[in-house]
ROSE-4610 file (N, C-alpha, C; in Angstrom, 1 decimal, always signed):
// ROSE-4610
residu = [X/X/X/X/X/X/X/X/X/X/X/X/X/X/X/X/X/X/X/X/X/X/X/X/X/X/X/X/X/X/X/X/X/X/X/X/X/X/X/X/X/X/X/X/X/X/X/X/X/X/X/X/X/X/X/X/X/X/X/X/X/X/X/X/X/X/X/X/X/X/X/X/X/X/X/X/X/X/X/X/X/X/X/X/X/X/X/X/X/X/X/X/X/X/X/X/X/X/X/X/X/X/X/X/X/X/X/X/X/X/X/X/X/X/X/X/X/X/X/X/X/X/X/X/X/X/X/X/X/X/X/X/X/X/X/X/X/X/X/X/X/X/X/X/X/X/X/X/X/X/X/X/X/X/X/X/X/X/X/X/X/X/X/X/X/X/X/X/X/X/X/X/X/X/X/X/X/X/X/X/X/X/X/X/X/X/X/X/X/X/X/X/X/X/X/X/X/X/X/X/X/X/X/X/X/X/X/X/X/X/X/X/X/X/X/X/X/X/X/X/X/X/X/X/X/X/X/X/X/X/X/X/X/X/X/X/X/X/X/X/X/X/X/X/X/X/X/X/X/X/X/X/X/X/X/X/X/X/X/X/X/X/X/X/X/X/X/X/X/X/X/X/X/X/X/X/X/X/X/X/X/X/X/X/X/X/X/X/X/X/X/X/X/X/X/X/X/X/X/X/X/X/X/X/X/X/X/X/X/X/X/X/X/X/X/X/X/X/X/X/X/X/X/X/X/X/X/X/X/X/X/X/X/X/X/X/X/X/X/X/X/X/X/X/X/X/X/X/X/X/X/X/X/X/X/X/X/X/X/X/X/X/X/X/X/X/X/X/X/X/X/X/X/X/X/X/X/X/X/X/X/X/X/X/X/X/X/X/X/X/X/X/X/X/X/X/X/X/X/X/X/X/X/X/X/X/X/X/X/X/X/X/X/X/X/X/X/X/X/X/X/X/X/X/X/X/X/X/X/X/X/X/X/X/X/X/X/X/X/X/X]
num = [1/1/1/2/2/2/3/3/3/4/4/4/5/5/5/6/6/6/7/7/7/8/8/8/9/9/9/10/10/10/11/11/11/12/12/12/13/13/13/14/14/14/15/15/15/16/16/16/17/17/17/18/18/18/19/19/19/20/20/20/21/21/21/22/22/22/23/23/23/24/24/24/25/25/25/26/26/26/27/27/27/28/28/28/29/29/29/30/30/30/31/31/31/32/32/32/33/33/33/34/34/34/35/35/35/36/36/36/37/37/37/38/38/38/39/39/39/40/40/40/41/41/41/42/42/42/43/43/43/44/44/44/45/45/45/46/46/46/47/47/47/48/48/48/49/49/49/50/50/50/51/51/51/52/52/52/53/53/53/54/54/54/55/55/55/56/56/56/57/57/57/58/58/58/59/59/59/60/60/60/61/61/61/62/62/62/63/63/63/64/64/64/65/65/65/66/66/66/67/67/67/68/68/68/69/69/69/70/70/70/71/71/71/72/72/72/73/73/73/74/74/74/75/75/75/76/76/76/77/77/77/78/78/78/79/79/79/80/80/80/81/81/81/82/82/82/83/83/83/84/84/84/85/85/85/86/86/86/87/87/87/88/88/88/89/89/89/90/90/90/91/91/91/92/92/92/93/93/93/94/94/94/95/95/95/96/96/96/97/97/97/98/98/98/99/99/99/100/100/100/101/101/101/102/102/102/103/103/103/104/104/104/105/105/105/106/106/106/107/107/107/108/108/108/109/109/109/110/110/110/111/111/111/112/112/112/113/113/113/114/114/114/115/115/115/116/116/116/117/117/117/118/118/118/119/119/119/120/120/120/121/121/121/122/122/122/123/123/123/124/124/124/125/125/125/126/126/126/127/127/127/128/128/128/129/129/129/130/130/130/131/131/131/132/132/132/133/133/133/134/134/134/135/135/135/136/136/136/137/137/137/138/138/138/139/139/139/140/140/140/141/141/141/142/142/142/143/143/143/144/144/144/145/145/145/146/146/146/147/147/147]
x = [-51.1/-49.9/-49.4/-48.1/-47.6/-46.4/-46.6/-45.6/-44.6/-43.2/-42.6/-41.5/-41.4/-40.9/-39.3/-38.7/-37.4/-36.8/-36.6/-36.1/-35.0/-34.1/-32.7/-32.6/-31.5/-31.0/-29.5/-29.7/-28.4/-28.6/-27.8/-27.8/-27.1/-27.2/-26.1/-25.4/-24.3/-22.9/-22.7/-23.2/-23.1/-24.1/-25.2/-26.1/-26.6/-27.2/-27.3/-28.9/-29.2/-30.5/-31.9/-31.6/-32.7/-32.5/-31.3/-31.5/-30.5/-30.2/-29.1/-27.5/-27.2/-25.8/-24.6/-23.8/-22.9/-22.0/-21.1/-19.4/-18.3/-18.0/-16.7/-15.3/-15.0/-13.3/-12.7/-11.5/-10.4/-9.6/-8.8/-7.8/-6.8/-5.9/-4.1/-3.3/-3.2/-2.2/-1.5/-0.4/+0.3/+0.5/+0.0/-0.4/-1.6/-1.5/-3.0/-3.8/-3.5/-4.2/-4.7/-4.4/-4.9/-6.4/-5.6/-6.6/-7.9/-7.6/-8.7/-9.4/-9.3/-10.2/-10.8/-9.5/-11.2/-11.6/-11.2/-12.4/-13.6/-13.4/-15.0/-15.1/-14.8/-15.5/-15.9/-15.5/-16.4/-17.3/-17.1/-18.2/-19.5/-19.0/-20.4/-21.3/-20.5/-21.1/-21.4/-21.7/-22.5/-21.6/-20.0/-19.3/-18.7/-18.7/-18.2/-16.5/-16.3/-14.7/-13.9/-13.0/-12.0/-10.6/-9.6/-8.5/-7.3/-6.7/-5.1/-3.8/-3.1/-1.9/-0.8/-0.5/+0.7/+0.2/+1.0/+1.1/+0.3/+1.3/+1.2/-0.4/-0.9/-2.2/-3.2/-2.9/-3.9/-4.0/-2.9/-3.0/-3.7/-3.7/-4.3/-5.9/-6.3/-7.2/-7.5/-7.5/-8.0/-7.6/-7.4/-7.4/-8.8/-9.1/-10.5/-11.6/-11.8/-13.1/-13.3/-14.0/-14.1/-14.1/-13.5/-13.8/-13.8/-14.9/-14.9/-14.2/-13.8/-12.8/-11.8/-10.5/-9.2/-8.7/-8.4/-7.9/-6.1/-5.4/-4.0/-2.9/-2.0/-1.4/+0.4/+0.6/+1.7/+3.2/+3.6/+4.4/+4.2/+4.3/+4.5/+5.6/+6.0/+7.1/+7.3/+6.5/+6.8/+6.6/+5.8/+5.9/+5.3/+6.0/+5.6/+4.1/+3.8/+2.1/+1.9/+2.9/+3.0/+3.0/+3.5/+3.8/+2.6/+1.7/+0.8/-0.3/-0.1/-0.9/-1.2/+0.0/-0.1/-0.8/-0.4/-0.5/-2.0/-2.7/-4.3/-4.7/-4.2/-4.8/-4.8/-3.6/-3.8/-4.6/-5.0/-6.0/-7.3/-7.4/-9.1/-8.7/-8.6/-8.7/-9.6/-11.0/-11.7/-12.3/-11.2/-11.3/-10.9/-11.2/-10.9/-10.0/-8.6/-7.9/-7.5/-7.3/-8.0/-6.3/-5.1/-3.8/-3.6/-3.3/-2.5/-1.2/-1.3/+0.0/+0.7/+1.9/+2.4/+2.9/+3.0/+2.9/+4.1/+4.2/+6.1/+5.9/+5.0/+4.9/+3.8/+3.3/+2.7/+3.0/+4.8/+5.0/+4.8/+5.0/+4.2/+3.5/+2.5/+1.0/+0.4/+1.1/+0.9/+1.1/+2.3/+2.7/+1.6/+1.0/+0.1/-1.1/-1.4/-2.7/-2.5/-1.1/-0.8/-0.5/-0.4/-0.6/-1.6/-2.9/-4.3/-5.1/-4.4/-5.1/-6.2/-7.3/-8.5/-8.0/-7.3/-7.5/-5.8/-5.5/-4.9/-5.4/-4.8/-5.1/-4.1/-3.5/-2.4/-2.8/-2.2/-2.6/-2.1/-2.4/-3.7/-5.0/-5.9/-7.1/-8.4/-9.3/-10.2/-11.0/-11.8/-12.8/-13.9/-14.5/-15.6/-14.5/-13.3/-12.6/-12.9/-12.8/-12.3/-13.4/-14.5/-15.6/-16.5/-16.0/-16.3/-15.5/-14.5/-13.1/-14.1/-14.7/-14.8/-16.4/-16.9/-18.4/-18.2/-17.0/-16.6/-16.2/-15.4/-14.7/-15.8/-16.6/-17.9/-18.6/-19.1/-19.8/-19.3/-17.9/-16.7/-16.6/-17.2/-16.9/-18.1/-19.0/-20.3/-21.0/-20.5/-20.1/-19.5/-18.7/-17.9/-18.6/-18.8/-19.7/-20.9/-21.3/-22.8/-24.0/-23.7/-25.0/-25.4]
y = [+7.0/+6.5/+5.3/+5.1/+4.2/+3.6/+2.3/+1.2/+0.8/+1.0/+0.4/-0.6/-1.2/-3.0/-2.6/-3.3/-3.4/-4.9/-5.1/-6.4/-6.8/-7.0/-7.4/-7.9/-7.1/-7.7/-8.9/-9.4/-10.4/-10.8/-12.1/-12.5/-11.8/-11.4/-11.1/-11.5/-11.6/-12.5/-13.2/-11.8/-12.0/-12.5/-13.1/-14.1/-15.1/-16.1/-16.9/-17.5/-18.6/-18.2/-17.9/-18.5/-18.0/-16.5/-15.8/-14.6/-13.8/-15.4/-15.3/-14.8/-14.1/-13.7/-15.0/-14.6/-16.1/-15.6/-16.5/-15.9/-15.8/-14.6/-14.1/-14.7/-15.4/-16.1/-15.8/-15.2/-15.1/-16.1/-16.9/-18.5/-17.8/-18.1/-18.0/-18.6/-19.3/-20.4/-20.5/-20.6/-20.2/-21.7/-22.7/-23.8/-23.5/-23.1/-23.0/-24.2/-25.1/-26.3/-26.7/-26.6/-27.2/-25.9/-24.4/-23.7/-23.3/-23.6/-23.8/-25.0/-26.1/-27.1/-27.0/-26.8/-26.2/-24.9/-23.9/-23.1/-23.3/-24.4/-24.9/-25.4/-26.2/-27.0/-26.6/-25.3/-24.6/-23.3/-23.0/-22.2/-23.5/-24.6/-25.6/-25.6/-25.4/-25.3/-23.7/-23.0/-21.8/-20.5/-21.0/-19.5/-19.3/-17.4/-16.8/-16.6/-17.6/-17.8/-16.5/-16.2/-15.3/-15.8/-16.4/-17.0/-15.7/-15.7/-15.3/-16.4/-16.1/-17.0/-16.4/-15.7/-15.1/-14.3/-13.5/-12.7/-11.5/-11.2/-9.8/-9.7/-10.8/-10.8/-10.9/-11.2/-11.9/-10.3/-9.1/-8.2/-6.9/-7.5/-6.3/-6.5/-7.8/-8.5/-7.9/-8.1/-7.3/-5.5/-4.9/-3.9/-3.2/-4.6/-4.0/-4.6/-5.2/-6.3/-6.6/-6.4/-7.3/-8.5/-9.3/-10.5/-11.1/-12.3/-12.7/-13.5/-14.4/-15.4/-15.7/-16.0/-16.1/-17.0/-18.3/-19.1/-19.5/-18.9/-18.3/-19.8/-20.2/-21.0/-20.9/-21.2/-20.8/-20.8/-21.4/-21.1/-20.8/-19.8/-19.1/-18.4/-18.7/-18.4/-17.1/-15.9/-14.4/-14.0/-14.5/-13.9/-15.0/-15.3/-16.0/-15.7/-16.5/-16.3/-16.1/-16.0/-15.2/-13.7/-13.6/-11.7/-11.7/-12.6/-12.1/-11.5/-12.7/-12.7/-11.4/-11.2/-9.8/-8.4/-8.3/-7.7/-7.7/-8.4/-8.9/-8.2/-8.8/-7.8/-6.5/-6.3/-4.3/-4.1/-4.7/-3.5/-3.9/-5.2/-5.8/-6.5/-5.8/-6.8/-7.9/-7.9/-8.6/-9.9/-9.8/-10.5/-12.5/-13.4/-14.5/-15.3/-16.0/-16.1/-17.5/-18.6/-20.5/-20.3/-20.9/-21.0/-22.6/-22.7/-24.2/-24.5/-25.3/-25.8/-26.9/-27.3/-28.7/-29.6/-30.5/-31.4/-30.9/-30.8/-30.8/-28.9/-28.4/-26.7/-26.8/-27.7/-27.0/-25.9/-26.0/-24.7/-23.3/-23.5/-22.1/-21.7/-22.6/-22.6/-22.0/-22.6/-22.0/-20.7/-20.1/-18.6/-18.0/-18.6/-17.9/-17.8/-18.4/-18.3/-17.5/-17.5/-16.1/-14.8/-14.7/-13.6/-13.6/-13.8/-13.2/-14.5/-15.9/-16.2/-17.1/-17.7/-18.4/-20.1/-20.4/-21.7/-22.2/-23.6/-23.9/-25.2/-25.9/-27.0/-27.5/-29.0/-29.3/-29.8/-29.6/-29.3/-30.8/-31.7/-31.4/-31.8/-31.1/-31.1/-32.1/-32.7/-33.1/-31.7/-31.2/-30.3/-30.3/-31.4/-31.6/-31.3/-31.2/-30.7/-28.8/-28.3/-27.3/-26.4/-27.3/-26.5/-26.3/-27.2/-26.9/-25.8/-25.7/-24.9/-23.4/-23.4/-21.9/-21.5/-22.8/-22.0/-22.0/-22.4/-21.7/-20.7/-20.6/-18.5/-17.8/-18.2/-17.6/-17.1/-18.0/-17.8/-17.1/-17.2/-16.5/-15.0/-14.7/-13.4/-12.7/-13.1/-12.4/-12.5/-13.3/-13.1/-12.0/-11.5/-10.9/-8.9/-9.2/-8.0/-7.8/-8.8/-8.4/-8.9/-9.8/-9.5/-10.8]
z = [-8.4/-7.7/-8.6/-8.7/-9.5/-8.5/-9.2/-8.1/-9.7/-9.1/-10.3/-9.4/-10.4/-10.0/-10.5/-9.7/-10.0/-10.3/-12.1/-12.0/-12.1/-11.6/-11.7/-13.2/-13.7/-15.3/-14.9/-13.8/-13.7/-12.1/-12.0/-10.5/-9.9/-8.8/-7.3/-7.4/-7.8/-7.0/-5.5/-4.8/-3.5/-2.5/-3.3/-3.1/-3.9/-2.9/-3.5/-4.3/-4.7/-5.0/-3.8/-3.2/-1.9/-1.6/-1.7/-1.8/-0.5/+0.1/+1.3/+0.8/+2.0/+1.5/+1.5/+0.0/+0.0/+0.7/+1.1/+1.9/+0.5/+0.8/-0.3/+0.4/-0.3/-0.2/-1.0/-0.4/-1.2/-1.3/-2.3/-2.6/-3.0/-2.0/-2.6/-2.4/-3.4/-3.9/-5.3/-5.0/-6.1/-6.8/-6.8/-7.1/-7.8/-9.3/-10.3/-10.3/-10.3/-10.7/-9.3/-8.6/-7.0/-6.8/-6.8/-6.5/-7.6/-8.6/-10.2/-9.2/-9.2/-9.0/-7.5/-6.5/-4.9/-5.7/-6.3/-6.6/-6.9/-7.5/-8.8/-7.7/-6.8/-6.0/-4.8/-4.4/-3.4/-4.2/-5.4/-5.8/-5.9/-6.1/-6.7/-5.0/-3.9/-2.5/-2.2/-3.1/-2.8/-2.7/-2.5/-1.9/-3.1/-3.0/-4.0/-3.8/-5.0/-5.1/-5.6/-5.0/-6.3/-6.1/-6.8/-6.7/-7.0/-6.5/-6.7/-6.3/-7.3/-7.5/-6.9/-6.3/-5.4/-4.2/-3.6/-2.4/-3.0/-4.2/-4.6/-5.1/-6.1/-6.4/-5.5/-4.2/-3.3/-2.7/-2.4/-1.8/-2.9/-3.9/-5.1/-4.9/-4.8/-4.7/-3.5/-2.2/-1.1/-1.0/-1.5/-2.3/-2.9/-3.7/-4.6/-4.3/-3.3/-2.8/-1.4/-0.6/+0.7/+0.8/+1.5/+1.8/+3.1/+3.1/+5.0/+4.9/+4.3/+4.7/+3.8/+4.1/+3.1/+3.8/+2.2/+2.6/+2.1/+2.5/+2.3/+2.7/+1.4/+1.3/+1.7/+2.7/+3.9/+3.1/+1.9/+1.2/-0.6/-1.0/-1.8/-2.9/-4.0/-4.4/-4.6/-4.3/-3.7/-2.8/-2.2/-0.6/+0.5/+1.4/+2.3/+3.1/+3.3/+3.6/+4.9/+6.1/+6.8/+6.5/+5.9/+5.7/+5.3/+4.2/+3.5/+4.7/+5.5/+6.9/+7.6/+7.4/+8.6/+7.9/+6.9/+5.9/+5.5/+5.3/+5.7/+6.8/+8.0/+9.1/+9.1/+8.8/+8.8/+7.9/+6.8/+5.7/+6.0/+6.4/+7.2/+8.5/+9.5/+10.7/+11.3/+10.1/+10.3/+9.1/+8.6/+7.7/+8.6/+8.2/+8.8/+8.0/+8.3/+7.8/+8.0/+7.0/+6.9/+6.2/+7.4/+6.7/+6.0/+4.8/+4.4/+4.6/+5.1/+5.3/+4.7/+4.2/+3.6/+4.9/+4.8/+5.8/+6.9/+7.6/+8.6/+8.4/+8.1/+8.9/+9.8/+10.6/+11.5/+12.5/+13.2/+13.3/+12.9/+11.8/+11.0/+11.0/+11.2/+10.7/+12.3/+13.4/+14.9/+14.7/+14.2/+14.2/+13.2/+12.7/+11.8/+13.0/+13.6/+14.4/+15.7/+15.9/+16.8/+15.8/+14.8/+14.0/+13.5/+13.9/+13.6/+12.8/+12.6/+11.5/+12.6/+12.1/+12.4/+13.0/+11.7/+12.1/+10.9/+10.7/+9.5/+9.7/+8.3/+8.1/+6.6/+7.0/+6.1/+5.1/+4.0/+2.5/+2.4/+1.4/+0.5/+1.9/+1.8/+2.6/+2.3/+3.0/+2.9/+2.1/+1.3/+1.5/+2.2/+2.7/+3.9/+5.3/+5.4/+6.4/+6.2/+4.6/+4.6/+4.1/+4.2/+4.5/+6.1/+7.1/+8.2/+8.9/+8.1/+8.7/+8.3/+7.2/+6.3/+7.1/+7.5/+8.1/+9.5/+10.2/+11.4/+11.6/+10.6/+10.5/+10.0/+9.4/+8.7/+10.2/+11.0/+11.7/+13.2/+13.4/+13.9/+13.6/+12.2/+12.0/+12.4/+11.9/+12.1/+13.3/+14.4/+15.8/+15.9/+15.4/+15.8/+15.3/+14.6/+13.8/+14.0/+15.6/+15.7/+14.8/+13.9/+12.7/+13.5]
């Protein structure tokens, strides 16, 4: 009888070192420099970042990857982040959806949370805001999915 070992030639992505699953976020902001730096600053808190700079990239992007939580920036120079919104729902309905807003759209930001979204929160953000925001929909989802 022979026992053979399987040793990983690279880390998981999708965990972390203890071996737990990380949360996949998707960042869409068409603001490079805002979404470059919370990227690095929530991958350094454990979640697996992937950034898109538009509507159109954010939707190519959920296309080729799952993700639990998307944190989707309410104006956009292609497509408004409503539409993106909706648009999210139909291809994952269970995807959890963290809207930004610029100061004077809270309105919007309401119509986003009657169109499916989780939660919003006005940009620029605390990150200790916008990580309690991401392990509520985190734990919101998987409520939701029984795990």
């Amino acid at each position: 009888m022979s026992v053979e070992k399987t040793i990983p030639s690279r880390k998981d992505p999708d965990r972390d070192p203890a071996g737990t699953a990380r949360i996949r976020l998707l960042l869409v902001d068409d603001e490079k420099g805002y979404a470059h730096v919370l990227a690095n600053r929530l991958t350094k808190r454990g979640i697996h970042v992937t950034q898109a700079h538009s509507g159109t990239e954010a939707l190519r992007a959920m296309r080729q990857q799952a993700f639990d939580i998307a944190v989707l920036d309410l104006k956009m120079e292609d497509m408004d982040g409503l539409e993106v919104l909706k648009i999210f729902k139909k291809m994952d309905p269970d995807v959890e959806v963290i809207m930004l807003t610029g100061h004077g759209s809270q309105t919007a930001a309401k119509e986003g949370i009657a169109n499916g979204a989780f939660d919003y929160l006005t940009k620029p953000c605390e990150l200790e805001e916008l990580m309690e925001k991401i392990t509520e929909a985190y734990r919101n989802k998987t409520k939701k999915m029984g795990a």
